[in-house]
BAKOL-140692 format. One record per residue (C-alpha): residue in three letters; x, y, z. Coordinates in steps of 0.05 Angstrom, whole numbers, plus 5000, padded with zeros to 4 digits. Each point is the difference from the previous one (the first is absolute). Example, Ala and Ser with C-alpha at 12.3 -4.5 7.8 and 13.67 -1.06 7.14 Angstrom:
<rs>
Ala524649105156Ser502750694987
</rs>
This chain:
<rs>
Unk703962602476Unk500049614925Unk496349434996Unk503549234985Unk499249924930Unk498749195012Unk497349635072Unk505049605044Unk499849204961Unk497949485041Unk502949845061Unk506849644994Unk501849635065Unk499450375062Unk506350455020Unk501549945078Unk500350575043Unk504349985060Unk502250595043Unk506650194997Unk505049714946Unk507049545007Unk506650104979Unk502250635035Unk504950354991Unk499849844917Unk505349944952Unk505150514981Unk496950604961Unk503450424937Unk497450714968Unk497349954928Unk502950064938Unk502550684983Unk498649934923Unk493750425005Unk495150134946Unk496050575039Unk500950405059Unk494450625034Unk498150365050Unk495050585006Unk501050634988Unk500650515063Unk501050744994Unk504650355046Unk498150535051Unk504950485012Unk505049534969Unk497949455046Unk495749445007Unk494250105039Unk493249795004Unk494150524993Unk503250294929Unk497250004920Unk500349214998Unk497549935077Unk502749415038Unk506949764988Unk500949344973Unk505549585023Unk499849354949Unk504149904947Unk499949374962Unk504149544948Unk498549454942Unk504449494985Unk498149314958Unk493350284993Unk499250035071Unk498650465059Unk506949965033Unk503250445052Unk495550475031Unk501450585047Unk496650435050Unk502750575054Unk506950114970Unk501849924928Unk504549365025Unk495149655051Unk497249454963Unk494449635023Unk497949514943Unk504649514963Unk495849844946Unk492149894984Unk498949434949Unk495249484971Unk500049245004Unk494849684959Unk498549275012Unk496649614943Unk499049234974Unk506550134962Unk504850225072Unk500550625034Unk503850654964Unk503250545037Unk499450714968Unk506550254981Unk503849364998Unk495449614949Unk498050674970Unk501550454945Unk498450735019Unk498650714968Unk500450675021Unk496450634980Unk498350645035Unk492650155010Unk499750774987Unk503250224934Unk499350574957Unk498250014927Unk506749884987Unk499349375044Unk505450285049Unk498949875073Unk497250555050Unk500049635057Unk503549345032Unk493949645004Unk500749304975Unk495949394952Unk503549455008Unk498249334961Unk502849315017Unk498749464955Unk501249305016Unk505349634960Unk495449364987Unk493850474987Unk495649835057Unk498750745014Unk500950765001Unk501150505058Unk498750634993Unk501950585049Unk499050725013Unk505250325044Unk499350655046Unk499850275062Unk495750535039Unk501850614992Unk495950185069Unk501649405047Unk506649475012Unk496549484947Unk501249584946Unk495349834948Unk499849434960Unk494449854944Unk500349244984Unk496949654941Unk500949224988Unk498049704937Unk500449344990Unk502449744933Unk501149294994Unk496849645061Unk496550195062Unk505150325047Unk499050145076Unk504350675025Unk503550115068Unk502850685020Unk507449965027Unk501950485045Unk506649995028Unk501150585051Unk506750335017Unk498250405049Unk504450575029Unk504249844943Unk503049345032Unk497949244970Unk498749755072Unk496450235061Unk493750134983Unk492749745018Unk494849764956Unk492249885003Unk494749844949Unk492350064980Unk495750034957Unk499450704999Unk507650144992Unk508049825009Unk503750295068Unk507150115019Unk504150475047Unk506450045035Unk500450475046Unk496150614986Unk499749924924Unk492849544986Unk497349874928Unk493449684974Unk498049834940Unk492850004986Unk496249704941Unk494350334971Unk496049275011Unk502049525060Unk505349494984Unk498249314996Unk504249745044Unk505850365032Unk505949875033Unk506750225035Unk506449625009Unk508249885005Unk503350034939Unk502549374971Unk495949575048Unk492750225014Unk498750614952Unk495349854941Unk504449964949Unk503649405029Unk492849625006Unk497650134937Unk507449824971Unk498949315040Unk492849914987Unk497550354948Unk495350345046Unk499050365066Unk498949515049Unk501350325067Unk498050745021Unk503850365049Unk496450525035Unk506750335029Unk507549925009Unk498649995071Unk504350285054Unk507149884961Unk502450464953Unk504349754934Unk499349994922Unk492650034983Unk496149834934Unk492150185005Unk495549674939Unk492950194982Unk496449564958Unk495150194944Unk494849604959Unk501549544955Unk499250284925Unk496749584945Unk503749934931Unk498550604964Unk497750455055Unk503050525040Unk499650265082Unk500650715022Unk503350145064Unk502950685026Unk504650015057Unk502250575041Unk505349925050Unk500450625060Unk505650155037Unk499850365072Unk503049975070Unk494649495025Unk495049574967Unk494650395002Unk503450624967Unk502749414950Unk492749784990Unk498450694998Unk504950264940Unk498049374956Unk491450045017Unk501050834984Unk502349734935Unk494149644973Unk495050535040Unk502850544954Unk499449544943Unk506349714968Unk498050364929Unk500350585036Unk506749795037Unk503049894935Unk497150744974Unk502550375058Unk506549624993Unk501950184927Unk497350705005Unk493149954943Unk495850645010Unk500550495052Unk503549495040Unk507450165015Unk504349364988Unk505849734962Unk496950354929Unk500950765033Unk507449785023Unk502049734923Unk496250544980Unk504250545031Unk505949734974Unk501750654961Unk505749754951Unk497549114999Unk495950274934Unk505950314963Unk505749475025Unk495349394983Unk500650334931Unk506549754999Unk498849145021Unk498749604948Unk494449665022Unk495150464999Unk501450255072Unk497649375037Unk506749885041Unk500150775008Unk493849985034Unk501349345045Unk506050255022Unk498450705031Unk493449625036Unk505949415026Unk504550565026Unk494950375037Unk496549355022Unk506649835040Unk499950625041Unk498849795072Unk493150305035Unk502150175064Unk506050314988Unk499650524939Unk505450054952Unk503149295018Unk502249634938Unk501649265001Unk504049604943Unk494449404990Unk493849735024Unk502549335003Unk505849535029Unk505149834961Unk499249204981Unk495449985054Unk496949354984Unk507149715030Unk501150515056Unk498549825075Unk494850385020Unk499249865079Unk503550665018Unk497650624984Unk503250254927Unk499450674964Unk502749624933Unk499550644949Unk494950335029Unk504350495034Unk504850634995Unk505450104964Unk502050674986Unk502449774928Unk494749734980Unk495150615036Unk504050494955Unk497949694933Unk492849985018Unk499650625026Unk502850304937Unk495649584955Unk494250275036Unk503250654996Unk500849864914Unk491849825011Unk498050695024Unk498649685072Unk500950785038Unk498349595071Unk503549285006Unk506450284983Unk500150515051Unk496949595048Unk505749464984Unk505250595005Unk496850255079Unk500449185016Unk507449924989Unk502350285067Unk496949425030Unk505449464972Unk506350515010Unk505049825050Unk499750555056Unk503249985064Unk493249755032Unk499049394957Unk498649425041Unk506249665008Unk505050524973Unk505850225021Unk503750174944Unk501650534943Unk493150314976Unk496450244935Unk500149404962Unk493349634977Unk497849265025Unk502249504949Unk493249705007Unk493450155050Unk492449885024Unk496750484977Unk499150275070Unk507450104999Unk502349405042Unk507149824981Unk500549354961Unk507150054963Unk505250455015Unk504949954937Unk502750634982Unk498850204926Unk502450714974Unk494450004938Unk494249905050Unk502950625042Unk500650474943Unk493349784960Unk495450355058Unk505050694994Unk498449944917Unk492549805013Unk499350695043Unk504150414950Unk495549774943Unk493450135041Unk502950785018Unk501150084929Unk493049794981Unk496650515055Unk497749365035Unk503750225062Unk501250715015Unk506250425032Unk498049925066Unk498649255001Unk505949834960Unk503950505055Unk497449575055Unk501649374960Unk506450274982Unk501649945081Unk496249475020Unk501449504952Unk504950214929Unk505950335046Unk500549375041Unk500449584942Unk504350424950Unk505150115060Unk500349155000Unk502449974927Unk504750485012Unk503349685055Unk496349375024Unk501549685064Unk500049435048Unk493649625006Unk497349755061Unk492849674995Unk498949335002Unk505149494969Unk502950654961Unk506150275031Unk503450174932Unk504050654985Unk496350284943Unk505550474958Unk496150294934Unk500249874941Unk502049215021Unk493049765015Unk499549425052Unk493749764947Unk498650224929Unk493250024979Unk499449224997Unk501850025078Unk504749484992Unk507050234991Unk504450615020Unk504850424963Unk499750554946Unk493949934964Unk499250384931Unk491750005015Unk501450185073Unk504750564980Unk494950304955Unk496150055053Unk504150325051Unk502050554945Unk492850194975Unk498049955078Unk505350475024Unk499850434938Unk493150195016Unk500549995075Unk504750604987Unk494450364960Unk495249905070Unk505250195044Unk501750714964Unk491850144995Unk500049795079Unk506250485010Unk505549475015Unk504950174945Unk506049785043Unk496649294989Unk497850224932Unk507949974989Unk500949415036Unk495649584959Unk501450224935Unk508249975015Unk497849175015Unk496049844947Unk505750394958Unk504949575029Unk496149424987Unk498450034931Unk507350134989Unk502649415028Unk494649634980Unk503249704934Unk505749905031Unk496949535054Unk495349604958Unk502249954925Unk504049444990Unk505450084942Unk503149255003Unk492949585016Unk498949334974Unk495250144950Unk500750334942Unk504650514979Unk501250065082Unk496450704995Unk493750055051Unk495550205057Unk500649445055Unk493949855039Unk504150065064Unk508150265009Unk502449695081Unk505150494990Unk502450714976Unk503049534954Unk495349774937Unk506049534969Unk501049675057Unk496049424991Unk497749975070Unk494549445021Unk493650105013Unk496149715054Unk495549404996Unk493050114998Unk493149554989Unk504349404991Unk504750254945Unk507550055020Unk502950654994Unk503850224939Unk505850464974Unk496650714997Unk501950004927Unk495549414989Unk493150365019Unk497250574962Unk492750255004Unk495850584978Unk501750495054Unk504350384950Unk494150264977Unk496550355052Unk506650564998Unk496950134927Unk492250025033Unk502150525063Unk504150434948Unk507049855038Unk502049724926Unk498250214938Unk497449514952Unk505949904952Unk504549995053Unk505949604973Unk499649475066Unk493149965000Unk501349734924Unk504649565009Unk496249585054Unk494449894954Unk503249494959Unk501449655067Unk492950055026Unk496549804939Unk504749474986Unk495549284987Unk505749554986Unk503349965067Unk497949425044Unk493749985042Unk504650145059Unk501950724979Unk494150214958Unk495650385015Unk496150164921Unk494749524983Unk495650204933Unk493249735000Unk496749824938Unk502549974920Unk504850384975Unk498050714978Unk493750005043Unk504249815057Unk498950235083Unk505750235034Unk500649785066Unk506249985059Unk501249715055Unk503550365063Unk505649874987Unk504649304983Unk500949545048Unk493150165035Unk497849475051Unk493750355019Unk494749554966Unk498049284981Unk504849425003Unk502449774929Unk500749365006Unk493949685031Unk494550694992Unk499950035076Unk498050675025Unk504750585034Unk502049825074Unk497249345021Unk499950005077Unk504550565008Unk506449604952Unk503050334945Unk501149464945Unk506250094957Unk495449904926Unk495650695022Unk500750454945Unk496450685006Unk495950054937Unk498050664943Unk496050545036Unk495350554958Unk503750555037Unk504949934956Unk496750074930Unk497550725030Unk506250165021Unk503249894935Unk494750414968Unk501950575047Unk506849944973Unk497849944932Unk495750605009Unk505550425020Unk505349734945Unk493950274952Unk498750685029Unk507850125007Unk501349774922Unk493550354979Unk497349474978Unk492150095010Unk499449474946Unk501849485048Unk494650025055Unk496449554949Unk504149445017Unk501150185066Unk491949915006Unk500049374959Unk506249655042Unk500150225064Unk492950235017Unk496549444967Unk505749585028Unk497550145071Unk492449814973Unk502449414981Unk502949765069Unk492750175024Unk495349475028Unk492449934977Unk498150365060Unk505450614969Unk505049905068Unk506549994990Unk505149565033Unk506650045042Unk502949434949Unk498249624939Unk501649394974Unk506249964959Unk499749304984Unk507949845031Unk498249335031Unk495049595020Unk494150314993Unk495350065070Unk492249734984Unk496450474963Unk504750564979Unk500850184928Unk505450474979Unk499350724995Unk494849915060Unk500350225083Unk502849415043Unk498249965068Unk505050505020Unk494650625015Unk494950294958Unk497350505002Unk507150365010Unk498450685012Unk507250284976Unk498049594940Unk494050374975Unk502650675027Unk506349914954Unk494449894939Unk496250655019Unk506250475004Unk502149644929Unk494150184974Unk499850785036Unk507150074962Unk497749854933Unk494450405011Unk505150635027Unk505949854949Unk503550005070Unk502849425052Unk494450175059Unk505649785046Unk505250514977Unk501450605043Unk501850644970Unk504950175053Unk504849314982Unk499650044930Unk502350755002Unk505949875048Unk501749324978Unk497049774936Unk502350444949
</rs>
């Protein structure tokens, strides 16, 4: 273990120790923010497609961490979901007041492994925080083990102005709730459990002092915030579970000089095994740790994975920064894979505005499946030249269809969860079309590519693609749940923001391509009476499909556009919508959005299709009112980012007129206003893309690189994640945002950086990655 580099000062008045601490049950508890700067896991290879222990990379790890404010925030173990750490912070007390890390701090984030290049090969972290008043500097490294459920932390505190004495602040959430756990303290290390989930946290020199206690009334924060210093030591929580806070204290640092600390915090079923995963740690040597972790030498790690990526190389070619974001983002969608359960994509390590959610019940937040969202990344990672994840993604997916044994069930079949655990328990039943043709088109693509042969895609064909291609063809009532909807396709009961139902131009897309290429599996699995079937309902579809959804009397404009959402066969009928994150519904004619576009992406329309023309004025149109806009530029004119929101009159985001976040205790306020997401600018390049290729235009790629591409690296933090939302500056403007950045929202968004890769793949192709030969031929012309 590294030495101190300074001895303890002298003694400061005694701290008392007392047995067990006051205050039970704690205050209320919230998750973290979800503005990360840095998210990682290890690396595990698969066996046989699975997770198991005993393979190349030996144990399976089951930690996955996040960094937010320059802090260690959320931290999971077991499931991708479970979290079992709010956050891990420093307070440092000095002549001049105490100053908490991440509130009084400014913070920076850069990966540790980099190529020449300086693009990142692995997601571990350096985090500095500096303190705003200059008093001193934090430095941390940020991994875990690749060979045990551990954490490891690399601390170094320099004091620059005065002497400054740290304390370690440890607030657990075990089994993922913000109460009922228990909490002890020594020297030698930080405890909690609830249940059969235990952590410790050992130093690699005994704590000065160390304590556990209730939030808001014994924990060591709330002493030092009334004193200045530690002046009681709790050696447990005692027999009453609640909201726990666990301090260690270090020694005091003279002006000028600096302390050393590592900490490694286990995770296990018991203590001991807890005890056990953190002590393995610093046995092996954490130098090592972090070798075997990125992959240096002969070891297998995160540098073999990049390094396999057959086309990152060539599509990085085509970013703008050198390939940094590139790099980042295939390591942050592989990183939110779950461990246990191969192939299982979530949307977000993080919590949406967690720092204002309740978190005393158990809460998935983003870091869960949606089928939508599972589709992009698995065809990013496809774009990558990942031959595994996407296959192992594609063999998960019967896990989150709706079959006559789901739990609960006892309705129509074939259709996919709106939105899981990762271990497939239900969690929201919404029906959306897109999200039940994505895993038919994810399957085509991977047959195509020779990733999944005849014979698998034969079983697949029964097991999982007939079920679901019969359910856009004719739907059916739903019966799980609070669900019991009639489902008639193409009429969605949720589009692909899961919030409204009706026709949906990016919903339709889907359903088309989806049953397009279903019909291409079911003649190579010898079902050509459903071949037929298929192909006569996407025909019938697309047909009608202007008809439903193109507007020819709307308010804007010349009247002439795609609506987000028709109620009705009827596209001039004005019909409401229905209200939704605060904001009252509208005429139908009042909101357009970007789903116009994915008909070019699939191939159902062709580029230059006169409709999909003539709602481009209306989408791109800045001088509406913030109600119904959804363009915002970012930065002067002629160097300018194009950004959109998801459509006008959006509610899903921060309040406008006091900066409050999303959802405060459940109440959707009427000034929410969803904000400009990064999806959006790829998207747009897509389209752009294939305007190009179908005008011949090969001249244009150029700008397509310099706006939309470098548009995306723009939106990128300093850790190179990429948000949900950015700032758009409507409003009052929340603490610490700055226009052009993430909010709070969710970062990373997986969909986000998958969106960036598959940009990039199509430059690097001349081709939209997402269009499918089969649509384009039959449709698209």
């Amino acid at each position: 273990m590294p030495a101190a580099a300074v001895e303890a000062s002298p003694a400061a008045p005694a701290v008392v120790s007392e047995p067990v601490a006051p205050g039970a049950p704690g205050a209320a508890t919230t998750w973290s923010s979800a503005a990360k700067t840095g998210v990682g896991a290890s690396y595990e290879a698969y066996v046989d497609g699975q997770y198991k222990d005993g393979g190349p990379t030996g144990a399976v790890s089951r930690v996955w961490f996040s960094i937010a404010d320059g802090v260690l925030t959320e931290t999971m173990y077991g499931l991708i979901h479970e979290a079992q750490i709010k956050s891990l912070r420093f307070a440092l007390a000095s002549d001049a007041g105490l100053s908490l890390e991440g509130t009084d701090t400014t913070e920076r984030t850069e990966y540790l492994d980099v190529d020449a290049q300086g693009r990142p090969l692995s997601p571990a972290y350096r985090v500095v925080t500096t303190d705003k008043a200059g008093k001193y500097e934090i430095e941390k490294r940020i991994f875990t083990d690749p060979d045990r459920n551990a954490l490891v932390l690399r601390v170094t505190i320099k004091a620059t102005g005065a002497a400054v004495t740290p304390y370690a602040i440890l607030e657990p959430h075990m089994a993922n709730t913000g109460g009922g756990d228990f909490a002890s303290a020594d020297a030698n290390g930080l405890y909690a459990h609830e249940g059969d989930v235990h952590l410790a946290l050992r130093p690699s020199a005994p704590f000065e002092t160390a304590s556990a206690g209730f939030l808001g009334s014994s924990d060591g924060l709330t002493d030092l915030k009334a004193n200045g210093r530690l002046t009681h030591a709790w050696a447990s929580t005692g027999d009453t579970a609640g909201a726990v806070v666990l301090t260690g204290a270090l020694p005091t640092i003279p002006a000028g000089q600096s302390l050393t600390r590592d900490f490694v915090i286990g995770f296990g079923a018991s203590k001991a095994e807890a005890e056990a995963a953190a002590d393995g740690g610093f046995s092996t040597g954490l130098d090592e740790v972090l070798a075997r972790f990125n992959g240096t030498g002969d070891r297998l790690g995160w540098e073999d994975w990049i390094g396999s990526l057959t086309d990152l190389p060539r599509i990085a070619q085509q970013s703008t920064d050198g390939g940094k974001l590139a790099y980042a983002s295939a390591l942050m969608l592989k990183v939110q894979e779950d461990r246990t359960h191969a192939g299982a994509l979530i949307a977000s390590l993080s919590n949406p505005w967690g720092d204002t959610v309740d978190a005393t019940n158990s809460s998935t937040g983003y870091k869960a499946v949606w089928p939508r969202d599972f589709y992009q990344v698995a065809m990013a990672l496809l774009a990558l030249g990942d031959t595994q994840t996407p296959v192992a993604a594609f063999r998960y997916l019967p896990q989150v269809q709706v079959r006559a044994d789901t739990p609960g069930n006892t309705g129509a079949t074939g259709w996919f969860l709106q939105k899981t655990h990762v271990d497939g328990e239900v969690e929201w039943v919404g029906v959306q079309l897109d999200q039940t043709a994505m895993p038919i088109m994810l399957g085509w693509r991977l047959w195509k590519a020779g990733l999944v042969s005849d014979a698998e895609l034969q079983t697949m064909y029964g097991r999982m693609i007939k079920p679901a291609a019969d359910f856009l063809v004719t739907g059916g009532k739903i019966g799980i749940l609070w669900n019991d909807r009639t489902v008639t396709p193409p009429f969605t009961q949720q589009e692909r923001w899961e919030e409204q139902d009706g026709f949906s131009p990016s919903t339709t897309a889907a359903v088309i391509a989806g049953l397009t290429v279903a019909a291409d599996i079911a003649k190579a699995s010898n079902d050509t009476a459903s071949a037929a079937r298929y192909l006569a309902a996407a025909d019938d579809y697309s047909k009608k499909a202007d008809a439903r959804m193109f507007t020819t009397n709307g308010a804007f404009g010349d009247g002439n556009y795609f609506l987000r959402l028709s109620k009705t066969e009827s596209p001039n009928s004005h019909a409401p919508m229905g209200d939704n994150n605060g904001q009252p519904g509208q005429p139908q004619d009042h909101v357009v959005d970007g789903g116009f576009l994915e008909l070019v992406r699939y191939g159902v329309r062709a580029a230059n299709d006169p409709h999909i023309l003539a709602t481009l004025p209306e989408y791109d149109d800045q001088t509406r009112p913030d109600l119904t806009r959804v363009r915002y530029d970012f930065g002067p004119a002629g160097d300018a980012t194009p950004g959109w929101r998801r459509y006008g009159v959006d509610g899903y985001g921060e309040d406008r007129t006091n900066g409050a976040n999303y959802g405060i205790g459940g109440v959707m306020a009427p000034g929410q206003r969803g904000r400009v997401w990064p999806i959006f600018t790829g998207e747009r390049g897509h389209y752009e893309l294939a305007r190009a290729l179908q005008s011949g235009g090969a001249a244009d790629l150029t700008a397509i690189r310099q706006t939309y591409v470098r548009g995306m690296e723009r939106f990128a933090n300093d850790g190179l994640l990429l948000s949900e939302q950015v700032w758009d500056g409507v409003g009052v403007k929340p603490e610490g945002y700055e226009t052009g950045a993430g909010t709070d929202s969710a970062t990373p968004l997986a969909w986000s950086h998958a969106e960036y890769i598959k940009l990039l793949r199509s430059l690097a192709d001349k081709a939209v990655w997402d269009r499918y030969a089969p649509v384009a031929d039959r449709y698209g012309k």
